[in-house]
C-alpha positions in Angstrom: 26.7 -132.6 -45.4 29.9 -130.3 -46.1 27.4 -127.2 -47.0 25.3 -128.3 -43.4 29.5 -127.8 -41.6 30.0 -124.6 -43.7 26.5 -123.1 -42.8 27.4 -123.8 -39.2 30.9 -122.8 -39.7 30.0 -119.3 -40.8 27.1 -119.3 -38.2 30.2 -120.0 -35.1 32.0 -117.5 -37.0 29.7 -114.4 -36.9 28.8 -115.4 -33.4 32.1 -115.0 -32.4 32.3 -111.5 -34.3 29.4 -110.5 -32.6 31.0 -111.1 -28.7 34.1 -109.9 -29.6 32.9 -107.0 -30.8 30.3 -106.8 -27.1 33.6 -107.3 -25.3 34.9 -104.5 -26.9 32.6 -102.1 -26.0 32.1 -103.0 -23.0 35.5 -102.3 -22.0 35.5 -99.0 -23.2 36.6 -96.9 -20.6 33.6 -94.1 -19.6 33.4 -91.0 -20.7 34.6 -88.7 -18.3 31.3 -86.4 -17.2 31.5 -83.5 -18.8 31.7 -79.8 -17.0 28.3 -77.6 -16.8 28.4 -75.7 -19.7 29.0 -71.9 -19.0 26.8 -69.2 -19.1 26.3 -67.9 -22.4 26.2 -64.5 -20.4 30.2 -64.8 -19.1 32.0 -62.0 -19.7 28.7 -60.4 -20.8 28.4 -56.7 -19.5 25.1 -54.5 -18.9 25.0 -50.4 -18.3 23.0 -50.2 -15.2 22.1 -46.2 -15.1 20.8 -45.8 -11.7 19.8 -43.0 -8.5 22.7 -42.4 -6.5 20.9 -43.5 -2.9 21.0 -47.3 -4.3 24.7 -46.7 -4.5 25.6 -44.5 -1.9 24.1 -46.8 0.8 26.1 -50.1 -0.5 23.3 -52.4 -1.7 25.0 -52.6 -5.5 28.0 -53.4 -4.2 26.8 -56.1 -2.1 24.6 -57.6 -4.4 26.4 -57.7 -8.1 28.7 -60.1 -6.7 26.1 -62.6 -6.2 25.3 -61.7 -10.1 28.1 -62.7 -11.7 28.3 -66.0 -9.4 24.9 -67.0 -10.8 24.7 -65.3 -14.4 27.7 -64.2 -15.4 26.3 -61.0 -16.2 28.9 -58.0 -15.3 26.7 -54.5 -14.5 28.7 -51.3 -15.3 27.1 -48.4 -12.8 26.3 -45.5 -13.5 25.5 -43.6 -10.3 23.1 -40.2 -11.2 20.6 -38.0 -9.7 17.0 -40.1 -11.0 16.9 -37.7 -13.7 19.9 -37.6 -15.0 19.8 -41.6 -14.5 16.3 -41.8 -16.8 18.0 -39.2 -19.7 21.4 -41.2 -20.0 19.1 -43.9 -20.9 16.8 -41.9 -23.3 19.9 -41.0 -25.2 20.5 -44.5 -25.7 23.6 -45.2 -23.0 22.1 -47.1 -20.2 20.4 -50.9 -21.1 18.5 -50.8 -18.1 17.5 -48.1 -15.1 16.9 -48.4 -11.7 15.3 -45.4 -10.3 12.6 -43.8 -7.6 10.7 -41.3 -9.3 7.1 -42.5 -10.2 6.2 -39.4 -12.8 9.4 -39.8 -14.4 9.4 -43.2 -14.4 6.0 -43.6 -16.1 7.0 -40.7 -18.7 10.0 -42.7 -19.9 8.0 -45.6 -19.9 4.7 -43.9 -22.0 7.3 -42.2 -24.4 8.3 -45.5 -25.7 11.7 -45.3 -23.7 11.2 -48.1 -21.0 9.1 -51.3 -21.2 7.7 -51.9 -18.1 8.1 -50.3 -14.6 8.5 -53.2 -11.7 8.3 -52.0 -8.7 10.2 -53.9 -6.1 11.5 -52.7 -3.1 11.3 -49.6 -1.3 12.5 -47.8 1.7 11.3 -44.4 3.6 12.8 -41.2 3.2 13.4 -38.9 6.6 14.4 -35.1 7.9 17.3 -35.4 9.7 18.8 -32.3 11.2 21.0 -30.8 13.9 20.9 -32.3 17.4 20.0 -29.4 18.7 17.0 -28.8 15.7 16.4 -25.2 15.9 12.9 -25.9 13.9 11.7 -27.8 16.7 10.4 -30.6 14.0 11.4 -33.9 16.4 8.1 -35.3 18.7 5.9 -32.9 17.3 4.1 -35.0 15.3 4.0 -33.5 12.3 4.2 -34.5 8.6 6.8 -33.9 6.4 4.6 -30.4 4.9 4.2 -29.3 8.3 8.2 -30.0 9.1 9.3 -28.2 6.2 7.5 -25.0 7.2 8.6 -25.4 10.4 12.4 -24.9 9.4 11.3 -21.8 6.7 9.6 -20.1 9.1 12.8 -20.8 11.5 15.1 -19.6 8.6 17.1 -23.1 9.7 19.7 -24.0 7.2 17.9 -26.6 4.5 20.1 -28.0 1.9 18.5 -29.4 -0.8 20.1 -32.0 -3.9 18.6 -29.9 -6.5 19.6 -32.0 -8.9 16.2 -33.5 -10.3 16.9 -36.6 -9.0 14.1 -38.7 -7.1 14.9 -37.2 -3.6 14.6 -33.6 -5.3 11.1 -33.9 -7.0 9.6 -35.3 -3.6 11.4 -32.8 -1.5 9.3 -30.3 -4.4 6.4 -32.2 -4.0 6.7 -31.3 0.0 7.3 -27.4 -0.4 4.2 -27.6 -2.7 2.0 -29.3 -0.1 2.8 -26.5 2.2 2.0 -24.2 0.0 5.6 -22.9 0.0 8.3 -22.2 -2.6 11.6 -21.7 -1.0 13.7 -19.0 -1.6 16.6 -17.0 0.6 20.1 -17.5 1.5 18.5 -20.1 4.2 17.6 -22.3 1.5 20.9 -24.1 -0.1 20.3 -25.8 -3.6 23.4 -28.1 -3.6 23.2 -30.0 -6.8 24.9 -33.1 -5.3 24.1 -36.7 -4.9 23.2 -37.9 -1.9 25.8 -39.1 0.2 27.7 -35.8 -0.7 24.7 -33.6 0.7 24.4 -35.5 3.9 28.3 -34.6 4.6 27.4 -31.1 3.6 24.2 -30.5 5.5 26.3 -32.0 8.4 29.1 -29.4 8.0 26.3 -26.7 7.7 24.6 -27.8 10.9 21.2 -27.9 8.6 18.5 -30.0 7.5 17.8 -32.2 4.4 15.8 -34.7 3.4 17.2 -37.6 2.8 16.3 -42.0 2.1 16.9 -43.3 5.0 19.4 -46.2 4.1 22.1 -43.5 2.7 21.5 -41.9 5.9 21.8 -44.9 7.9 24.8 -46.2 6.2 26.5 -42.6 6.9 25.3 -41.8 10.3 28.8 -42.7 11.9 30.5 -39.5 10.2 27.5 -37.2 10.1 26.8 -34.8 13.4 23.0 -35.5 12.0 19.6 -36.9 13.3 16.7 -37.9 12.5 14.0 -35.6 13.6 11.1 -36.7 11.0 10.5 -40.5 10.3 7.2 -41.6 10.5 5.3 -39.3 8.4 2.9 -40.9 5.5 4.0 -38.5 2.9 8.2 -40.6 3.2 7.4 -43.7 1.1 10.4 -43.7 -1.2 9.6 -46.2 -3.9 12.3 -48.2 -6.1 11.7 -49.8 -9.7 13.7 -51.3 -12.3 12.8 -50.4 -16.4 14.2 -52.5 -19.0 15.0 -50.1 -21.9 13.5 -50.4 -24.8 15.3 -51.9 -27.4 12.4 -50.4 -30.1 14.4 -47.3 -29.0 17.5 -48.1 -28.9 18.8 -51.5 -31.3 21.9 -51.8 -29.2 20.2 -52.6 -25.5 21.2 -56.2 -24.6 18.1 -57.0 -24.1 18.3 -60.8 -23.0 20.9 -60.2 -20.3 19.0 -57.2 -19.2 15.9 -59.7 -19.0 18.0 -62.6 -17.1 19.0 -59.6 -14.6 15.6 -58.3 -13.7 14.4 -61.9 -13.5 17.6 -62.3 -10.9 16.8 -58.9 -9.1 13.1 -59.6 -8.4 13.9 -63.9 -7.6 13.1 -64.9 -3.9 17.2 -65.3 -3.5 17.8 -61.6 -4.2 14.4 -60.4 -2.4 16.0 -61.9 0.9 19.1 -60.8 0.1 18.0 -57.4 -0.2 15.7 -57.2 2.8 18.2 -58.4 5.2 20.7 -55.9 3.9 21.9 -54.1 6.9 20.2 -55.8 9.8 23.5 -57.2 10.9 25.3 -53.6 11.0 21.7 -51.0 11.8 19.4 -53.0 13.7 17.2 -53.3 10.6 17.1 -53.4 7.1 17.9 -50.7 4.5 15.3 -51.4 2.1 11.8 -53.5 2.2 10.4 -55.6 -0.9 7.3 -55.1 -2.7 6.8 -59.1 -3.8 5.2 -61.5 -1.0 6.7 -64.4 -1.2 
């Protein structure tokens, strides 16, 4: 009978352990919830080696705010002719490019340089000119071959960036058409970017071709028009080339991936086609991606 009481005793006794010890935990004050972890890309910085007309018409800086709000990621731009923008990253200091050259662009890509060209928004170049275009190139309905031996058999003013960036080699690709290769004091081989030509062709009363975003976000100091818009030859495309790290070890490579993922998301695709709709009446640049 004592060993029956004892049983029992120990029996109350670990019962009682056991609820104290529910009570207990129970009573535990909650973890507080814990902050989202931050990206591992804070602080993180890409070289962004890119054509001048991106720049010079304001898109960067209005987007890579947005970049670091959602990635962390920090770009670093470098602002270059297309050519000069493809061989900064062939010597290894760019991590990714964002350019308008097709030929180039598929060279750096076939030498090993690049590792895959994604085309994804685009825009239209244009001939802008004096007011009073002494070429007589406005409403005559021609394309941009035809407007371009308009002004050398005019011998108007024509300033070109001469520079090998994207704007140069299809201004080149346009003298060729017409069977022309300029030459004479009428012809003006600036070596600038854009933004720099359009204030000098302005101050020259001449005529350049030009994208039409950097013109557009310009027009307001430029005594400039444009007198050529809707030819088929304008399409100025836009694509952005990861570099390859086979190349060159030191490309950060899984930032560089988030950030092209980030440029070509249906966020950053509205973004950029509403760029400038508020301020021109339409936007700078159009996307390549249906969404």
């Amino acid at each position: 009978m004592q060993n029956l009481k004892a049983v029992k005793g120990t029996i109350l006794i670990s019962f009682a352990l056991t609820a104290v010890m529910l009570l207990s935990a129970c009573a535990k004050t909650p973890a507080a919830p814990t902050e989202p972890a931050k990206s591992t890309f804070s602080d993180t910085k890409i070289i962004l080696s890119t054509t001048t007309s991106v720049n010079d018409s304001g898109l960067l800086e209005y987007l890579l705010p947005f970049l670091k709000e959602d990635t962390g990621i920090q770009v670093d731009v470098l602002s270059q002719g297309t050519g000069q923008a493809i061989q900064t990253a062939v010597d290894g200091n760019a991590d990714v490019i964002l350019v308008h050259s097709k030929a180039a662009e598929e060279t750096f890509v076939k030498d090993g340089f690049g590792v895959e060209r994604i085309e994804f928004m685009y825009n239209f170049f244009v001939v802008v000119g004096p007011k009073d275009d002494p070429a007589k190139i406005k409403g005559a309905g021609l394309t941009a071959s035809e407007a371009f031996k308009k002004v050398m058999e005019a011998k108007a003013t024509f300033l070109s960036r001469g520079d090998k960036s994207g704007t140069h080699n299809k201004e080149l690709a346009l003298w060729k058409t017409a069977g022309i290769e300029p030459a004479g004091d009428w012809y003006v081989a600036a070596g600038k970017g854009m933004g720099a030509l359009l204030t000098m062709t302005s101050e020259m009363k001449g005529y350049t071709l030009t994208d039409k975003a950097t013109y557009l976000s310009m027009k307001d100091q430029l005594d400039l028009e444009i007198v050529l818009e809707e030819s088929a030859d304008l399409k100025n495309q836009y694509s952005v080339i990861a570099v390859n790290p086979d190349k060159h070890p030191d490309t950060n490579t899984e930032a560089v991936d988030i950030f092209i993922e980030w440029l070509t998301s249906d966020k950053i695709l509205d973004l950029i086609e509403g760029y400038g709709k508020d301020k021109y009446g339409e936007g700078l640049f159009l996307i390549n991606f249906a969404k």
